[in-house]
N, C-alpha and C positions, 0 to 999 in steps of 0.2 A: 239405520242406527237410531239409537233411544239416545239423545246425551242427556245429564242432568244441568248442564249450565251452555245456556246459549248468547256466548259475544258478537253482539252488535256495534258497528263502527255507529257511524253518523247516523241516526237517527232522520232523515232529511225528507221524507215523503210521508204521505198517509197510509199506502201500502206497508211499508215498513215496519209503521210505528203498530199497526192492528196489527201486523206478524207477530209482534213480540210483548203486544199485550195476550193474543192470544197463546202464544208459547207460558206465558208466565201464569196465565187461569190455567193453564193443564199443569202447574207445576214445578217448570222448567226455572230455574234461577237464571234470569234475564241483565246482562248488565250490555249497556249503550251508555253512547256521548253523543251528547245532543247542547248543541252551543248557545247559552243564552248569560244572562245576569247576576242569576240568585236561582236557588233552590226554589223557593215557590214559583219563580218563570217557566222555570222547566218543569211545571204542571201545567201552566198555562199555555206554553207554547203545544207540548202532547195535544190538549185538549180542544185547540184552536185550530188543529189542521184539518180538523173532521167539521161535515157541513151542521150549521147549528140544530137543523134537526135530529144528529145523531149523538151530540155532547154529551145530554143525561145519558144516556146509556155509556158513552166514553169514560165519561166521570166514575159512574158505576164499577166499570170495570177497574178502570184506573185504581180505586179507591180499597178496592181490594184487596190487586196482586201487588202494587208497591210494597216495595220495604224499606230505603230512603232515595234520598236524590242526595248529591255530594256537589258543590262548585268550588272550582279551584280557579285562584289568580298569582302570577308570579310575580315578585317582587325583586327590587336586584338587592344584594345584601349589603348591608354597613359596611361588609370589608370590603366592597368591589368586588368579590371574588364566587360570581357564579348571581342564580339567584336561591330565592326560599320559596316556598308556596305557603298561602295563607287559606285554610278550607270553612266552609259553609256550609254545616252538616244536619238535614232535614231527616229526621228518624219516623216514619211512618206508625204513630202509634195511634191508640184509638181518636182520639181529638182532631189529627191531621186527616186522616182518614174520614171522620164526618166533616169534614171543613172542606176535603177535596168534593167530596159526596155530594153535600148542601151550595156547591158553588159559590164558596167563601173563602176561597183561595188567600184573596188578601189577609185575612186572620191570621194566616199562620204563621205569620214572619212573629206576632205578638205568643204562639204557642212554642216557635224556639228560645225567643227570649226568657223563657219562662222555666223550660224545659231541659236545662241541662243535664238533670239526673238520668235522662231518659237516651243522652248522647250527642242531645243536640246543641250547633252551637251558632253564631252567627257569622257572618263575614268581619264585624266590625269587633266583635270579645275575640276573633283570630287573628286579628289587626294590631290589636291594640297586645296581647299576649306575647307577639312577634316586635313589637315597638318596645315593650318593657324587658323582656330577655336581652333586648340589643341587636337584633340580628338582623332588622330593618331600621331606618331612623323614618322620622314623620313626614320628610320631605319623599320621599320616595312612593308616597303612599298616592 
């Protein structure tokens, strides 16, 4: 079979993670969870599990075939009743992409702040969005 989107659970080896970069330079629309902090960690973690001799090229590719990274944290809601999720939304556009490229990874958390028109948002403007609606209060945070 040819499929056009390939779900990957846990991202957790280096085996894995080259599977679905390379899936994703042939084309393939690649979605995985891979457990970390923040959207730009989860470049950094990808790119840290290969030996540093093969990074520049990781990055390369990496830099490529992305199209975002998403982080979600659950919150319990103001009514008691369940929780809310609050997302951290990295849009891979040209900037991230040389940033991932140039091994300037930390940059980019200053290109989402920046970047909303583009879809992106932070964990702390999804924070504070979710604190002013009401549906979380501060303490919980």
């Amino acid at each position: 079979e040819d499929p056009d989107v390939i779900l990957v659970g846990e991202m957790r080896d280096r085996e894995t993670i080259q599977l679905a970069l390379s899936a994703a330079e042939t084309g393939h629309l690649v979605l995985a969870t891979l457990h970390t902090s923040g959207a730009p960690n989860t470049i950094n973690r990808i790119i840290d599990v290969f030996p540093p001799e093969q990074q520049a090229q990781v990055r390369s590719q990496l830099s490529q075939s992305i199209l975002m990274a998403m982080t979600q944290r659950l919150f319990k809601r103001a009514s008691g009743a369940g929780r809310v999720a609050a997302f951290e939304i990295m849009v891979a556009n040209p900037a991230v992409r040389n940033l991932i490229r140039d091994n300037k990874v930390f940059q980019i958390m200053s290109i989402m702040q920046t970047a909303r028109g583009d879809g992106m948002k932070t964990m702390e403007a999804s924070i504070e969005e979710l604190i002013a609606s009401g549906q979380i209060t501060p303490e919980s945070v």
